[in-house]
C-alpha positions as CSV (number, residue, x, y, z in Angstrom):
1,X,-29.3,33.3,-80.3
2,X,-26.1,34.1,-78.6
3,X,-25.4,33.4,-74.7
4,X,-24.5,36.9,-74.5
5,X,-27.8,37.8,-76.5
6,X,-29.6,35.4,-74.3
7,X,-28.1,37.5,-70.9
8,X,-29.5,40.8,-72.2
9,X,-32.7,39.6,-73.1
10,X,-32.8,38.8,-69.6
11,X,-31.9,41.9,-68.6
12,X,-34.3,44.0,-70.7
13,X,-36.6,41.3,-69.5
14,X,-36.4,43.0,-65.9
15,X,-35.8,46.5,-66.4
16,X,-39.7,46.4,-68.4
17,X,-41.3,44.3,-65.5
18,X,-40.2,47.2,-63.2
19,X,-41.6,49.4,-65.5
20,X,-45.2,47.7,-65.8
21,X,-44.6,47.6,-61.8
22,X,-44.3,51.3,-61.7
23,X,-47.4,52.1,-63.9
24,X,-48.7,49.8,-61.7
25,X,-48.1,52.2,-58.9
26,X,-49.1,54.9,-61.1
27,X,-52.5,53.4,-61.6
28,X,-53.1,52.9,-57.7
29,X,-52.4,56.9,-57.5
30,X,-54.5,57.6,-60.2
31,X,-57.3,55.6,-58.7
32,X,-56.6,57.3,-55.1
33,X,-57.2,61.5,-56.9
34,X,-61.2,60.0,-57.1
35,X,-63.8,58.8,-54.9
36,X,-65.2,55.3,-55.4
37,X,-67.6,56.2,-57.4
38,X,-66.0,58.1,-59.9
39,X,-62.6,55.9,-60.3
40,X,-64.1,55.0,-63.5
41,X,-63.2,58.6,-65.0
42,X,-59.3,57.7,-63.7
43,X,-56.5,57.3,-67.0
44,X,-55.7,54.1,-66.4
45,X,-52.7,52.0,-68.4
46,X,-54.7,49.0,-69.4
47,X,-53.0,45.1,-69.9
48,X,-50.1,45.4,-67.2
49,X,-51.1,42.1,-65.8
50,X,-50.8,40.3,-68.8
51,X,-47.9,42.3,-69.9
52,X,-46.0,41.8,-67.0
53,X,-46.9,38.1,-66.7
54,X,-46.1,37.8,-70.3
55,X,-42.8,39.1,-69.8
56,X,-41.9,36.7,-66.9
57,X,-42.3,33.6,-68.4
58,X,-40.1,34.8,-71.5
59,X,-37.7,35.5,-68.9
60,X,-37.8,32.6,-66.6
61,X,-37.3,30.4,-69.9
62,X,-34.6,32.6,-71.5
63,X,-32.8,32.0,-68.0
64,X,-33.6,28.9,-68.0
65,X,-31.4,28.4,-71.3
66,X,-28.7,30.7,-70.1
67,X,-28.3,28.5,-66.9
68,X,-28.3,25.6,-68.4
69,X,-25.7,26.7,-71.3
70,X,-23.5,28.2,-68.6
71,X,-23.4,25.3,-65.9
72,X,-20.4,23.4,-68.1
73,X,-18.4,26.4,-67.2
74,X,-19.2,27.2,-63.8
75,X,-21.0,30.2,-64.6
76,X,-24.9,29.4,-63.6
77,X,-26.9,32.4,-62.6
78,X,-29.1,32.2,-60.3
79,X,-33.1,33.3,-60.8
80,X,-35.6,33.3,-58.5
């Protein structure tokens, strides 16, 4: 894989943890329309933990590489 390849994997990387982040926040207001009870008949998007945890460590190690291929140049990115 490219650098350049590497960069927007990285990038896609994020832009899909804020997704799993939203339909988290989707899933609290989806819980909140019943009472405690009933949260059970809620439409929940099941897996976001693991997905978004998933996705993190792809991206922490793809960065990883990036920074490492780009500190010769001068051009480390910072993550964290």
């Amino acid at each position: 894989m490219k650098i350049n390849e590497k960069q927007e994997l990285v990038k896609l990387l994020s832009l899909y943890m804020d997704e799993i982040m939203q339909d988290y926040a989707d899933n609290v207001k989806e819980s909140a329309k019943y009472k405690k009870e009933e949260r059970w008949k809620a439409n929940y998007k099941c897996g976001l933990k693991a997905q978004y945890t998933h996705a993190r460590i792809i991206q922490k190690a793809v960065a990883a590489d990036v920074n490492r291929e780009m500190k010769p140049y001068g051009l480390g990115i910072i993550l964290d």
